[in-house]
C-alpha positions as CSV (number, residue, x, y, z in Angstrom):
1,X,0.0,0.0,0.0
2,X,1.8,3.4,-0.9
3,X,1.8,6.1,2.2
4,X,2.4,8.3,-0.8
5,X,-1.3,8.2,-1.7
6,X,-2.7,8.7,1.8
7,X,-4.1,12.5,1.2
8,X,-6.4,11.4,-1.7
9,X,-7.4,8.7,0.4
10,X,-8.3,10.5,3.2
11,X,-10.0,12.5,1.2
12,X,-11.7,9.7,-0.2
13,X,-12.8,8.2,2.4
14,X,-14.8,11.1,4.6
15,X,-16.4,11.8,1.3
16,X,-17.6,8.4,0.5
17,X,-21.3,8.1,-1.0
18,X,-24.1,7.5,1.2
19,X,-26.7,4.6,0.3
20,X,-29.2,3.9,2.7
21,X,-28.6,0.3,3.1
22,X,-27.2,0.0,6.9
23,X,-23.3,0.6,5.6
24,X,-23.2,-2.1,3.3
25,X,-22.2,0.2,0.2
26,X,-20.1,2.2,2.7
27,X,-18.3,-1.1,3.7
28,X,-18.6,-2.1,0.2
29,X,-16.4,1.4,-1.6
30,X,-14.1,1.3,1.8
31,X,-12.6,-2.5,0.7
32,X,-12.8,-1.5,-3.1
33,X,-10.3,2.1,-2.7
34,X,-8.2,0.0,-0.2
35,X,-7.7,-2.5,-2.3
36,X,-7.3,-0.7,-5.5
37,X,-3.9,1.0,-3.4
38,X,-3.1,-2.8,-2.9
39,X,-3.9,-3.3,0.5
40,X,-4.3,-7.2,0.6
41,X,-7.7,-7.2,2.7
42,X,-9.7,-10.3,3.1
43,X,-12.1,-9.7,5.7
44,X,-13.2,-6.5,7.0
45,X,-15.8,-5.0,10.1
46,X,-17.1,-2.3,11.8
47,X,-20.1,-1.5,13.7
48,X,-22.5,1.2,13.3
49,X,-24.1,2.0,16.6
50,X,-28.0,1.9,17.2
51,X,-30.9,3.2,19.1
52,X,-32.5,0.0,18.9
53,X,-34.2,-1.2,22.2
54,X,-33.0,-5.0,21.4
55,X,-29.3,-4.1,19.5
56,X,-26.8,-2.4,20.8
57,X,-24.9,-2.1,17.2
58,X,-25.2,-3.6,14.0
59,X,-21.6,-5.4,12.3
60,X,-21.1,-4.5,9.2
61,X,-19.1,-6.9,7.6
62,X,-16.9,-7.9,4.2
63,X,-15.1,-11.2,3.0
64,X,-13.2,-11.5,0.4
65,X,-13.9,-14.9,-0.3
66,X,-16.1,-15.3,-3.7
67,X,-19.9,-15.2,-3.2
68,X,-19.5,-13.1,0.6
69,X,-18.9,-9.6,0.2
70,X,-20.7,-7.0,2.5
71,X,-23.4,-8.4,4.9
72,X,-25.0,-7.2,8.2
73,X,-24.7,-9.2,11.4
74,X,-27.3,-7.9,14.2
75,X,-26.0,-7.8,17.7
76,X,-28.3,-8.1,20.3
77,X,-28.0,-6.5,24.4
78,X,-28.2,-9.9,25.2
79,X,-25.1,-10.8,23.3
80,X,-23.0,-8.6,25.2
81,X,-22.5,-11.3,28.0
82,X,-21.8,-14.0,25.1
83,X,-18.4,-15.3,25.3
84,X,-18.8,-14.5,21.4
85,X,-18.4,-10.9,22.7
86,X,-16.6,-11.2,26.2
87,X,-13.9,-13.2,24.9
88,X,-13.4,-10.6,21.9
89,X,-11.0,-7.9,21.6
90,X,-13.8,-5.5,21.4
91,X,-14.7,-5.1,25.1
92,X,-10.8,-4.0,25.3
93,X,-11.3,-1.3,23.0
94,X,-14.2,-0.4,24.3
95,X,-12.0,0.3,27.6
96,X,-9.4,2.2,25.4
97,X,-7.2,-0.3,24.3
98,X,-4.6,1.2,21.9
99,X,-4.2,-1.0,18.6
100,X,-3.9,-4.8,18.5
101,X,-2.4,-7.0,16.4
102,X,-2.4,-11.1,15.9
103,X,0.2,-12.6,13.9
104,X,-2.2,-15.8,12.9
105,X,0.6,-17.3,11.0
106,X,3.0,-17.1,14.2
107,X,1.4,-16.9,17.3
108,X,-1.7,-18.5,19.1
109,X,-4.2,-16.3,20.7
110,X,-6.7,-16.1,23.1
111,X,-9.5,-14.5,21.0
112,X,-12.1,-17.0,19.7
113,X,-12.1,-15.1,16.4
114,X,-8.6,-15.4,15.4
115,X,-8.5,-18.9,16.0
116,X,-11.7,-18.7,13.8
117,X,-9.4,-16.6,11.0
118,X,-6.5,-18.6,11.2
119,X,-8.6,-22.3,10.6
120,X,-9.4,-20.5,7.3
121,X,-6.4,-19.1,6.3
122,X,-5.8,-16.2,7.3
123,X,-2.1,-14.9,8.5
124,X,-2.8,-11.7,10.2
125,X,-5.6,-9.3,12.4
126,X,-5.4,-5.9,13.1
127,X,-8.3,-3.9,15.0
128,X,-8.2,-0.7,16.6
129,X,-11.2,1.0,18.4
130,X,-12.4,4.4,16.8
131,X,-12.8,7.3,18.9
132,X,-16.0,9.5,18.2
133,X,-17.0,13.1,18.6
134,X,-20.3,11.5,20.8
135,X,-18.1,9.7,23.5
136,X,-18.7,6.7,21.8
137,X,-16.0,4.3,20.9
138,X,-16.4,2.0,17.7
139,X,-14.0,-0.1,16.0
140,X,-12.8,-1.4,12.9
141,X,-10.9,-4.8,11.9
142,X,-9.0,-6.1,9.3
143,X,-7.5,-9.3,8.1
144,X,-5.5,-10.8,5.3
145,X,-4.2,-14.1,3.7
146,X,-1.6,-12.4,2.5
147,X,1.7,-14.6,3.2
148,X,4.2,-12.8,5.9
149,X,0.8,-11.0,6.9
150,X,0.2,-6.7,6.7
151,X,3.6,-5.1,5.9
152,X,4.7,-2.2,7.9
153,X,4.2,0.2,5.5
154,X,0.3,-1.1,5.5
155,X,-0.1,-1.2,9.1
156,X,1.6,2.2,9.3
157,X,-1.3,3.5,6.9
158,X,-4.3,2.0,8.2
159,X,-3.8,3.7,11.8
160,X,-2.7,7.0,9.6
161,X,-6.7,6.3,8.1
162,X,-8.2,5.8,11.2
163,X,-9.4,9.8,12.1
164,X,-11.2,9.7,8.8
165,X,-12.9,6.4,8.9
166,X,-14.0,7.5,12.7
167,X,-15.7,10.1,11.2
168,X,-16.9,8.7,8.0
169,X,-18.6,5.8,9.9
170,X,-19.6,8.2,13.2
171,X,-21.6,9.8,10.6
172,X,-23.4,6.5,8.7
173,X,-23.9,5.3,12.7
174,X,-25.6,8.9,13.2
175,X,-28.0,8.6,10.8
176,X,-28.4,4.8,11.1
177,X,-29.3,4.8,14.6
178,X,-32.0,8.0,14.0
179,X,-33.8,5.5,11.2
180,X,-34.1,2.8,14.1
181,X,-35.1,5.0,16.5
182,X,-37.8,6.2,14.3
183,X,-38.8,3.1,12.9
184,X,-39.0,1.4,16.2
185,X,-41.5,4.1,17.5
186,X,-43.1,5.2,14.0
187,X,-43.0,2.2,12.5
188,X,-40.5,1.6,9.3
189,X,-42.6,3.5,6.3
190,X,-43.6,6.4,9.1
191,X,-39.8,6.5,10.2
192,X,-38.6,6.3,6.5
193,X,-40.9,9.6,5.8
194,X,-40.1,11.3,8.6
195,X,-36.7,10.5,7.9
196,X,-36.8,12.4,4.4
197,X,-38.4,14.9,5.6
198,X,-42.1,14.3,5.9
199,X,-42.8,15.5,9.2
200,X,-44.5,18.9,8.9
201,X,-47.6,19.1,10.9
202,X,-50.9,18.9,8.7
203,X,-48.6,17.4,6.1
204,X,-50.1,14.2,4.9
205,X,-51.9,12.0,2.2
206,X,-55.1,10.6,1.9
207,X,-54.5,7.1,1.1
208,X,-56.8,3.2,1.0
209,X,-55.8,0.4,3.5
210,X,-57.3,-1.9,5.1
211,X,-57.9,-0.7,8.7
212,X,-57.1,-3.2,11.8
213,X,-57.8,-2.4,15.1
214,X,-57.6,-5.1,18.0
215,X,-58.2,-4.3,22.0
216,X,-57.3,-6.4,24.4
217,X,-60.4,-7.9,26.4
218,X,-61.2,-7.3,30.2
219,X,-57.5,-4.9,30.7
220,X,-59.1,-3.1,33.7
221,X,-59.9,-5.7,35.7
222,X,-56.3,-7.5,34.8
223,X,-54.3,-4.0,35.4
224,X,-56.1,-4.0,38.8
225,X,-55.1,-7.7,39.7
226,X,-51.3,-7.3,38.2
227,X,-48.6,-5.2,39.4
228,X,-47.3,-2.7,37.2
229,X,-44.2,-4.8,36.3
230,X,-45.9,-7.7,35.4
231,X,-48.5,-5.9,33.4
232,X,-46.1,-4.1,31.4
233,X,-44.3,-7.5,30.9
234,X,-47.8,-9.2,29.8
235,X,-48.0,-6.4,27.6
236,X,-45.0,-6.2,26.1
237,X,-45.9,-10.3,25.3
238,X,-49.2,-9.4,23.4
239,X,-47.7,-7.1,21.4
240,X,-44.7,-9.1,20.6
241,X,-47.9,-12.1,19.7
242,X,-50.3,-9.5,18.6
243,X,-47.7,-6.8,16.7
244,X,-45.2,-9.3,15.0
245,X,-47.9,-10.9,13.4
246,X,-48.8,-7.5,11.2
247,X,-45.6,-6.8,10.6
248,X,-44.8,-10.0,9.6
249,X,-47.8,-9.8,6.9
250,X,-46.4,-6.3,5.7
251,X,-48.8,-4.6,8.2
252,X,-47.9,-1.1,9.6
253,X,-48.5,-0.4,13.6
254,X,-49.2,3.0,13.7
255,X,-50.0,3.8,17.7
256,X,-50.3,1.4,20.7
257,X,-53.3,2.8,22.4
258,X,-53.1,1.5,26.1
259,X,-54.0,-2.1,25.0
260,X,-55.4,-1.7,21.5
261,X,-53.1,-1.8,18.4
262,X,-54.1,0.3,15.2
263,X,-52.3,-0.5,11.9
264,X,-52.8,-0.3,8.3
265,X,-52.6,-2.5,5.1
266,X,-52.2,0.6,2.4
267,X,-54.3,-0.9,-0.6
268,X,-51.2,0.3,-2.8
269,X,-53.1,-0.6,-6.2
270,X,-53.8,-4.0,-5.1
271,X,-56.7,-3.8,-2.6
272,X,-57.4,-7.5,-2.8
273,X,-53.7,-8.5,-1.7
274,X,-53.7,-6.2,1.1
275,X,-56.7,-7.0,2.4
276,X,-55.5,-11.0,2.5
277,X,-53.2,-10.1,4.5
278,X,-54.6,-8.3,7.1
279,X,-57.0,-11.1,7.8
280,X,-53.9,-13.6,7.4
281,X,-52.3,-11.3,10.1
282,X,-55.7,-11.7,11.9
283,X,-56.0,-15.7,11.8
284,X,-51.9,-15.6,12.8
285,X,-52.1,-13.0,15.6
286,X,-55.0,-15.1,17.2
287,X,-53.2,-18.7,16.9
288,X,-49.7,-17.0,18.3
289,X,-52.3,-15.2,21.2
290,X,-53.4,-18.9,21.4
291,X,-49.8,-20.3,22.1
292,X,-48.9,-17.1,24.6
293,X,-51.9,-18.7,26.7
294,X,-50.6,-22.2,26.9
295,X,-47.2,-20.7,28.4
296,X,-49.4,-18.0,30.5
297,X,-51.3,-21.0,31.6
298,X,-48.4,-23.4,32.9
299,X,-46.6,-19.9,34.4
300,X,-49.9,-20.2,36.4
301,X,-51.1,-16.6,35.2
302,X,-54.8,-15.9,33.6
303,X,-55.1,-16.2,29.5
304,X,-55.6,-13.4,27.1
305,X,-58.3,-12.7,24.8
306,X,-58.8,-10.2,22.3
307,X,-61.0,-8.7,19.6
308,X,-59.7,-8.0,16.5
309,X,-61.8,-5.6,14.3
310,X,-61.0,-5.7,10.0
311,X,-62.2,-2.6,7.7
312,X,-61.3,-1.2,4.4
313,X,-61.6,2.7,3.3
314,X,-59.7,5.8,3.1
315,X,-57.4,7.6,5.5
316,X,-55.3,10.7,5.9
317,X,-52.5,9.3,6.6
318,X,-49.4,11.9,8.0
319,X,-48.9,14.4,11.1
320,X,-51.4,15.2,13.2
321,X,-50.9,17.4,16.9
322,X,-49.6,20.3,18.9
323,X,-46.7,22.3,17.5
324,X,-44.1,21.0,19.5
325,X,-45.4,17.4,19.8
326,X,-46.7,15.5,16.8
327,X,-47.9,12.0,16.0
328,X,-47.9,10.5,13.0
329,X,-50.9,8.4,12.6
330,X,-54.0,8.0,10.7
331,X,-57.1,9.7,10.4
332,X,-61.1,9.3,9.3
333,X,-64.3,8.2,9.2
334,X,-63.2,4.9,8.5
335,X,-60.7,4.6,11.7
336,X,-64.0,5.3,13.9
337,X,-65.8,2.7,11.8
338,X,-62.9,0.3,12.6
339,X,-62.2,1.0,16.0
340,X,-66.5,0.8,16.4
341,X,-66.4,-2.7,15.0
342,X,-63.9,-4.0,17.0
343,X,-66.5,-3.1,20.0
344,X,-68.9,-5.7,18.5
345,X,-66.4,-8.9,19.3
346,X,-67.9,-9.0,23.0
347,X,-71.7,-8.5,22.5
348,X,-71.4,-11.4,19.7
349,X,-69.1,-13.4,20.9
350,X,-66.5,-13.6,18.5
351,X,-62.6,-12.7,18.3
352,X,-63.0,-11.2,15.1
353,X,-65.2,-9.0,13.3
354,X,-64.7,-7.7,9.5
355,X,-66.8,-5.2,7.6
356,X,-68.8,-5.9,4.5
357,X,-66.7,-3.5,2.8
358,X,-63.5,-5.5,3.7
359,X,-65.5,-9.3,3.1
360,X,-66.4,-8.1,-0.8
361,X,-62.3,-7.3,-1.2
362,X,-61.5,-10.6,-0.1
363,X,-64.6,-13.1,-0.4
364,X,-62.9,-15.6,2.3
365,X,-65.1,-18.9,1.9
366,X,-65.8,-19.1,5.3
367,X,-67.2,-16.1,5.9
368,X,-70.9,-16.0,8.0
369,X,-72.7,-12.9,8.6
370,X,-73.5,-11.6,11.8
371,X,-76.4,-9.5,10.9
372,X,-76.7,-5.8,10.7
373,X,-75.4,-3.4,13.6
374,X,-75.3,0.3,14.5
375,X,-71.8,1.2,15.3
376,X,-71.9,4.3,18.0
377,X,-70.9,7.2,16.2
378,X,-72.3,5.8,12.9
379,X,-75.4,7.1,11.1
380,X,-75.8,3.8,9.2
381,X,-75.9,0.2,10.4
382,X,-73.1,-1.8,9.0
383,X,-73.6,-5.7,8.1
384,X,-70.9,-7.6,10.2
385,X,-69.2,-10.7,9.3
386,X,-67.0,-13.4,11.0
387,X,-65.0,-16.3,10.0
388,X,-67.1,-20.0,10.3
389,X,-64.0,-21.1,12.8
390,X,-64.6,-18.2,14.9
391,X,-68.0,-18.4,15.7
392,X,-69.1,-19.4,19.7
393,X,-69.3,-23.0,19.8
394,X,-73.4,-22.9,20.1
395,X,-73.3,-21.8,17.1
396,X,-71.7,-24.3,15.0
């Protein structure tokens, strides 16, 4: 690698394009301007720091080996006591460790990971950590196959890079971890607008979905018998049941309301896709509710129920509140309606109710009417449906 071409490279690197792909291009134009000076890399990290309640960073990582390249490698809170982590050099860095450096092709060592280098090959590790203008300390790592290892010269010019890649990265981590803390409490289309700039207030769209709404079924009476702790913990279950299950079927949660969940299906052209999928989300959040009960049940603790509540129509969909404190949600007639027919699941007995509007998108075989109700709020009745395995068992 020549030291003579470490300006342009410095350069380079702090103005290195920004992709929104969690630092895989970043990872990916980093190897390829390192390389194309002759550094002999093989394998590559660094971590991008998150907001993320269950990560505390995201690896970024890149191996030369054909088919690998860049790829992302979650790391989770719970990880941090994993000798995967505790037996890294990491945690050293992370206490200020100045730079270290395994000779794989000489010497043993006592990190797990070299070991793992040097059973494939590799002849040489070098990681330092990398300092940031946030208090926060990062790191990168690199590796080769190179027979004899890094030379001086390279070594030399990787710690002259270091600055520069601190702030290039401190940067990607900056805006990484403001997507996933928007996502995480938006949801990941809200976060991505807000993100790009959608977040002036009465800024918004009107937009079709199909309309979910699901409340939790007798929460007074189990908030009163519960202590806080426990209750947030049962809640934090449902909604992992409940939640994941929308996501999963491309759902967007848009506000946890005490116990109730309110998310979207946006009709996006095809209305009778997205409305099978918010009753797939439907049948799926009740069987996972249905599995949380068998463990709530053995833990010795009272089941859950819930009524789940499926509509189709328009809503303004964008920022709604005070000046200093918005909330990006959604908005209309149809919400009420929604939220209204949800309300139903008691009086008749059922776990879930859909709308006739949302029945004609889908035409589910098994659907069996329910009769015609007035929803409060709601000039008109509304004809209610149900699914045939949902109705109370004196009725089937």
């Amino acid at each position: 690698m020549r030291t003579a071409a470490l300006p342009q490279l410095q350069t380079q690197i702090l103005h290195l394009r920004h992709v929104d792909d969690d630092g895989l291009s970043l990872m990916t134009d980093l190897v390829g301007l390192l390389r194309a000076q002759g550094l002999p890399l093989w394998r590559c990290r660094f971590n991008l720091m998150t907001k993320h309640p269950e990560l505390v960073w995201h690896t970024v990582q890149w191996i030369g080996d054909e088919g690998q390249g860049a790829t992302l490698i979650d790391r989770s809170r719970v990880a941090q006591d994993a000798p995967i982590f505790t037996r890294s050099p990491v945690p050293l860095l992370l206490k200020g460790s100045p730079p270290i450096r395994v000779r794989l092709d000489r010497e043993d060592s006592p990190f797990p990971i070299c070991q793992e280098l040097k059973a494939q090959g590799g002849t040489d590790y070098f990681i330092y950590g990398l300092p940031y203008l946030s208090g926060d300390i990062g790191y990168i790592s690199w590796a080769t196959r190179a027979p004899g290892g890094f030379s001086d010269e390279a070594l030399a010019a990787l710690l002259e890079l270091a600055p520069y890649l601190a702030r290039r990265i401190e940067l990607a981590s900056a805006y990484h971890a403001t997507r996933a803390l928007l996502e995480v409490y938006l949801g990941r289309n809200a976060g991505q607008r807000v993100a790009q700039g959608g977040f002036q207030r009465g800024g918004g769209e009107l937009i079709d979905a199909a309309i979910w709404f699901c409340d939790l079924r007798d929460f007074t009476s189990l908030s009163e018998q519960t202590p806080p702790q426990a209750m947030v913990k049962t809640l934090d279950e449902y909604f992992d049941h409940v939640a994941g299950a929308v996501m999963a079927r491309g759902g967007e949660v848009l506000k946890f309301i005490g116990d109730a969940i309110l998310a979207i299906f946006p009709l996006a052209g095809d209305a009778q896709r997205a409305c099978q999928s918010a009753l797939m989300a439907a049948e799926e959040a009740l069987a996972a509710l249905q599995r949380l009960n068998e463990e709530r049940r053995a833990r010795g603790e009272v089941p859950l129920a819930i009524g789940v509540a499926l509509h189709v129509g328009q809503v303004m969909y964008g920022n709604i509140g005070a000046r200093s404190r918005l909330d990006f949600t959604v908005i209309s007639s149809a919400v009420n309606e929604a939220c209204r027919l949800e309300a139903l699941c008691k009086p008749l007995q059922v776990p879930l109710t859909l709308s006739e509007a949302f029945v004609q998108l889908v035409r589910p075989e098994t659907a069996v009417e329910l009769g015609q109700h007035a929803l409060k709020g709601v000039r008109a009745p509304i004809r209610v449906f149900t699914l045939q395995g949902h109705l109370p068992s004196s009725s089937t």
